[in-house]
C-alpha positions as CSV (number, residue, x, y, z in Angstrom):
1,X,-31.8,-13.4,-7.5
2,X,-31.5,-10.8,-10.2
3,X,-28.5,-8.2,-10.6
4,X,-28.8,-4.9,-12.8
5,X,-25.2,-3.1,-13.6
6,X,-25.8,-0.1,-15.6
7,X,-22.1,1.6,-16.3
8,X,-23.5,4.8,-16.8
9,X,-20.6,6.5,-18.9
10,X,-17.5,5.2,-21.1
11,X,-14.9,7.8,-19.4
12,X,-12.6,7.7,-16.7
13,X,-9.9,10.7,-15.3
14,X,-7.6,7.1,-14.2
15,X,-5.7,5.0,-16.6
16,X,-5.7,1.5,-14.9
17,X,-3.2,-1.1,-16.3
18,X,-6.3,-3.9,-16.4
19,X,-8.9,-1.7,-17.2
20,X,-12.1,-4.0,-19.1
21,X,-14.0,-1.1,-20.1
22,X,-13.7,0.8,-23.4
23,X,-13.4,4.3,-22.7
24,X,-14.9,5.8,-25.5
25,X,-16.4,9.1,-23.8
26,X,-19.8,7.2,-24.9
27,X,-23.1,8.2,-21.9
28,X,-26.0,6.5,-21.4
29,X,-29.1,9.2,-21.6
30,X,-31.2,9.7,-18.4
31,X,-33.8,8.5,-20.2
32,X,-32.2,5.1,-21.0
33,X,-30.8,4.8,-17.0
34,X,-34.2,5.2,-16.0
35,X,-36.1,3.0,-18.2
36,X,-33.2,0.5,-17.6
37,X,-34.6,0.6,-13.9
38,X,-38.0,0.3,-14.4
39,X,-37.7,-2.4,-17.2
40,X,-35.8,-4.6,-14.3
41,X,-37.9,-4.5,-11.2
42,X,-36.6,-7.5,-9.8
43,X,-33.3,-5.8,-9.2
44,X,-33.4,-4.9,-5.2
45,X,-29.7,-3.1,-6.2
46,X,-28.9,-1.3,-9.1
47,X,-24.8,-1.4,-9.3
48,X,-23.8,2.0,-11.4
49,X,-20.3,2.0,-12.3
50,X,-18.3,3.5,-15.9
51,X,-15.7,5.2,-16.7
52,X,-16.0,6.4,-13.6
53,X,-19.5,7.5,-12.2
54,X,-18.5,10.6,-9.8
55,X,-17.6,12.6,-13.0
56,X,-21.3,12.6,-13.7
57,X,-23.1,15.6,-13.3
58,X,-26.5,13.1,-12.9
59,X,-25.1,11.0,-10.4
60,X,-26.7,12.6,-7.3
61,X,-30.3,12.8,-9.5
62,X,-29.7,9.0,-10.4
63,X,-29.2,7.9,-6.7
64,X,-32.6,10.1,-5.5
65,X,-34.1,8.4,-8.7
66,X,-33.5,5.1,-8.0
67,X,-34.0,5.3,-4.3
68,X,-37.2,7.0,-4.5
69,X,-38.2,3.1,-6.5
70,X,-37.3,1.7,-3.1
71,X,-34.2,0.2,-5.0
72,X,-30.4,0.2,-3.0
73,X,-27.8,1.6,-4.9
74,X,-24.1,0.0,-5.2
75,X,-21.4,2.6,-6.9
76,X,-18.1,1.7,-8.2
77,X,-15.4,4.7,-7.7
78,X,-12.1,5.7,-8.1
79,X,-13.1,7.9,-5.2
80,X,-10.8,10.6,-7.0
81,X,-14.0,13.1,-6.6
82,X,-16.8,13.4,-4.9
83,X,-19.7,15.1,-6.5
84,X,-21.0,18.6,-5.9
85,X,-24.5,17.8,-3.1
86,X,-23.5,13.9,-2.4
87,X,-22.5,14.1,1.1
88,X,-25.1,16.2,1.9
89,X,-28.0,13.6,1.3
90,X,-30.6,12.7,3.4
91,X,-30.0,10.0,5.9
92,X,-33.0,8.1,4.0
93,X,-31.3,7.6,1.0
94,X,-27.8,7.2,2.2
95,X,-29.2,4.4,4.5
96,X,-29.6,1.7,1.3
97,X,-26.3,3.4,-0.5
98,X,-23.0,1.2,-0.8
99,X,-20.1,2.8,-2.2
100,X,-17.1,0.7,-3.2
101,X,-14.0,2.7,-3.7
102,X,-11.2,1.1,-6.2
103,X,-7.6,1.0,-4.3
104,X,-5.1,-1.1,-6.0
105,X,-2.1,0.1,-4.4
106,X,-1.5,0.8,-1.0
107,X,1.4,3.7,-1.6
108,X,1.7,6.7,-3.5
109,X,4.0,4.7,-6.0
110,X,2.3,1.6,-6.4
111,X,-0.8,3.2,-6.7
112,X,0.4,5.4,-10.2
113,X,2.1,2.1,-11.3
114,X,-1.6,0.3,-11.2
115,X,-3.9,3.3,-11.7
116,X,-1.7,5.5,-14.0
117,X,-2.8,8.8,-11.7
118,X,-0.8,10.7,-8.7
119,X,-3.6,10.5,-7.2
120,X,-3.4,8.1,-3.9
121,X,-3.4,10.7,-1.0
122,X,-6.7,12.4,-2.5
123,X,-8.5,9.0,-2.9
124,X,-7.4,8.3,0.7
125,X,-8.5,11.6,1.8
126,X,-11.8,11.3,-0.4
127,X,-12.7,7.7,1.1
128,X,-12.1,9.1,4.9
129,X,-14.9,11.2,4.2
130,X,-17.2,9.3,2.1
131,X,-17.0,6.5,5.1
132,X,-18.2,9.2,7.5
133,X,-21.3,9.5,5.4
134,X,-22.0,6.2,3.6
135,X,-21.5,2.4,4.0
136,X,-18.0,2.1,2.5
137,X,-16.3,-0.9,1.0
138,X,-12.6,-1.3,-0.6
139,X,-12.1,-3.3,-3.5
140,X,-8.6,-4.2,-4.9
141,X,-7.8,-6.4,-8.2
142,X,-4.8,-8.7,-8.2
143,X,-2.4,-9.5,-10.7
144,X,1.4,-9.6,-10.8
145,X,2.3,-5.8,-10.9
146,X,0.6,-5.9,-7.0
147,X,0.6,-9.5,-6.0
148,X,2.9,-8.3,-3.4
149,X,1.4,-5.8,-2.1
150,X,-1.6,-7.5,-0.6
151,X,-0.6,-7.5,2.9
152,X,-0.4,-3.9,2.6
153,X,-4.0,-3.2,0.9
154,X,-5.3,-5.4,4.0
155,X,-3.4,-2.9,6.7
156,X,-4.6,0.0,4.4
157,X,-8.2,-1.3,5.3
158,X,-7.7,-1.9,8.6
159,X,-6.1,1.9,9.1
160,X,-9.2,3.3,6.8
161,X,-12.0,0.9,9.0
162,X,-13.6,-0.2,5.8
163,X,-14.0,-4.0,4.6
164,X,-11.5,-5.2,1.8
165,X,-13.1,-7.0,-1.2
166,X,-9.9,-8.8,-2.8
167,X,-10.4,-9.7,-6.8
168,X,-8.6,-11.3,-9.6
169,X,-8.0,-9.2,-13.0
170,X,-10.2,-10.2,-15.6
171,X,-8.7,-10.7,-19.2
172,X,-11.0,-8.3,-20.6
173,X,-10.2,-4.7,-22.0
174,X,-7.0,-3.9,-20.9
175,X,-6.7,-6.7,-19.0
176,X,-6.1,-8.5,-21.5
177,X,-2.4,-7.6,-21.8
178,X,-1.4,-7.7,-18.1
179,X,0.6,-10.6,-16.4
180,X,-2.4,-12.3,-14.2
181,X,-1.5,-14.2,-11.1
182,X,-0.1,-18.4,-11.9
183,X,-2.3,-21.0,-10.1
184,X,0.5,-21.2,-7.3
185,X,0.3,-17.9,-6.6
186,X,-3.9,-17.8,-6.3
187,X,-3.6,-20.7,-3.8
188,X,-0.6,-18.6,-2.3
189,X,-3.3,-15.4,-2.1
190,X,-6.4,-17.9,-1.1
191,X,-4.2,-18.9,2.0
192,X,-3.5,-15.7,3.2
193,X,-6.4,-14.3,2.7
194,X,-8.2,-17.3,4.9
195,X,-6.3,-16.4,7.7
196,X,-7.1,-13.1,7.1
197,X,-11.0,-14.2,7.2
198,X,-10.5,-16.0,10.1
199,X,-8.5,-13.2,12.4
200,X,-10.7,-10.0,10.8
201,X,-14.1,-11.7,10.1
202,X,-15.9,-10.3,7.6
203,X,-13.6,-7.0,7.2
204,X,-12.0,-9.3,4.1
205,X,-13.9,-11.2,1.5
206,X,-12.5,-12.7,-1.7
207,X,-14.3,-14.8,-3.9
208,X,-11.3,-17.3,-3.8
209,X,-12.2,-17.4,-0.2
210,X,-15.8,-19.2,-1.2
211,X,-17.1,-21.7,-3.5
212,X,-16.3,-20.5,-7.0
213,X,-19.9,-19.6,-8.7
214,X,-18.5,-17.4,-11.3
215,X,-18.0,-18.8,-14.8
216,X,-15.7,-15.4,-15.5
217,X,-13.2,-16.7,-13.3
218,X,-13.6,-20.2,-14.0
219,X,-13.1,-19.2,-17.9
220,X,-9.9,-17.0,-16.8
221,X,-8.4,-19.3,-13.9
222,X,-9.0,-22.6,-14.4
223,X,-11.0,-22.6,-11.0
224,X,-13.7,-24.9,-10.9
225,X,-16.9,-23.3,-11.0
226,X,-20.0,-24.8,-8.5
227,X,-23.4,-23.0,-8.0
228,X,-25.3,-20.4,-9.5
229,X,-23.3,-17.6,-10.8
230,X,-25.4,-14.3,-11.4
231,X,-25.4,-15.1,-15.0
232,X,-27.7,-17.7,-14.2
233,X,-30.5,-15.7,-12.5
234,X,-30.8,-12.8,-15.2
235,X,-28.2,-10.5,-14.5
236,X,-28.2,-7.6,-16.8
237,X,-25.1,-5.4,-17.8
238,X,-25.4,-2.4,-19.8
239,X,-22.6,-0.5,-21.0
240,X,-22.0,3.3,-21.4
241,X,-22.9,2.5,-25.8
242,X,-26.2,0.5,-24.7
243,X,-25.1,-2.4,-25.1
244,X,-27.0,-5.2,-23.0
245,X,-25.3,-8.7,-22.1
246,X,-25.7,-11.1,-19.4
247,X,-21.9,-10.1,-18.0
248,X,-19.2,-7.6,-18.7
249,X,-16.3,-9.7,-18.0
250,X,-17.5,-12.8,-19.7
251,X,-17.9,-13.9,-23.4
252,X,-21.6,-14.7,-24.1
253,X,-21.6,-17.4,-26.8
254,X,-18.8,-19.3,-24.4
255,X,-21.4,-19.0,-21.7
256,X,-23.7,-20.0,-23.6
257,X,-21.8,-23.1,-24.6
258,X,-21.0,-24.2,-21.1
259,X,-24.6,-23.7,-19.8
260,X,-25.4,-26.1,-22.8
261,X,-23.1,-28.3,-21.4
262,X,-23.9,-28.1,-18.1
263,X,-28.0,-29.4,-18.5
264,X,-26.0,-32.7,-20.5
């Protein structure tokens, strides 16, 4: 297993309470995406996220780039835009394209309280049509400004026909300062969203759901970490400044420490 995220630029037209990245305005050259790709041939999918990628003017280049390698291609949106030629690609490279959009409130209100944008009915107008063309996922993070609102994110899914990825704030960034979901509450969410599992199927996934491989949470939760977290196969982040690490939401000399530990 190997994993390649390349967060392509350091700016963002949202303003997300929990936001880890640091939204300098700093871009990765073309030159640097590219090599990035080629240097890491194990990856099967490159992950490009920011800032937020659809304000790229290279974005639709970058996915003909990368799937011309015969590599998929994951993107992480706020589906606030969508770029000037994307819907019009050819069936061969949308076929191996995933696009996850970012919906952390399901209403107009909660979504400007979380994303700090009036932006909800566009981004549910936006994602409509990116599903008609793409394989479309929702993703959502958690913490105690939407805890509540979970119930409706999953209906929002259901209405929208797209799979719901449920995720836990990381105390990175801007996260750092935001009121993250009490150990009664997670097992409160990981209930609810097992019987969600269990009546949708696969339409809802949560890694509190599985068996915790992820030392991020483990670090930031207290969860008990089993199995081989990307971290451990190679994964390679790269930020919108160039800056390589092993993970963007996890501190590399603690990780380093509790792999240490770990071969005792």
């Amino acid at each position: 297993m190997s994993n390649l995220t390349i967060d392509i630029n350091g700016y963002c037209n949202e303003a997300c309470k929990f936001c880890y990245q640091n939204l300098d305005g700093s871009t990765l050259s073309e030159d640097e995406i590219l090599k990035l790709v080629d240097e890491n041939p194990k990856a099967r999918t490159v992950e490009i996220g920011g800032g937020e990628p659809f304000l790229d003017p290279r974005i639709v280049d970058l996915i003909r780039f990368i799937r011309e390698k015969g590599r998929g291609v994951h993107i992480a949106t706020n589906a606030t835009r969508i770029p000037e030629g994307f819907l019009d690609l050819e069936d061969s490279v949308r076929g191996e394209v995933q696009i996850q959009v970012s919906i952390h409130g399901s209403n107009p209100e909660m979504y400007q309280r979380v994303h700090g944008k009036n932006l909800f009915d566009k981004v549910i107008g936006n994602t409509k049509r990116i599903k008609s063309k793409f394989d479309t996922i929702m993703t959502s993070a958690v913490y105690q400004e939407n805890f509540n609102d979970v119930p409706n994110l999953v209906r929002l899914a259901e209405e929208l026909d797209i799979p719901l990825r449920v995720n836990l704030v990381f105390p990175v960034g801007k996260g750092a300062s935001v009121q993250r979901l009490n150990a009664r509450q997670i097992d409160q969410l990981r209930g609810y969203l097992l019987g969600q599992r269990l009546s949708k199927g696969r339409k809802i996934d949560s890694p509190l759901i599985h068996q915790n491989n992820c030392y991020a949470i483990s670090e930031a939760y207290g969860i008990e970490r089993k199995g081989i977290c990307p971290f451990d196969c190679g994964k390679v982040y790269v930020s919108p400044s160039g800056e390589k690490s092993s993970c963007e939401f996890y501190n590399p000399s603690k990780s380093e420490q509790l792999n240490a530990g770990d071969s005792k």
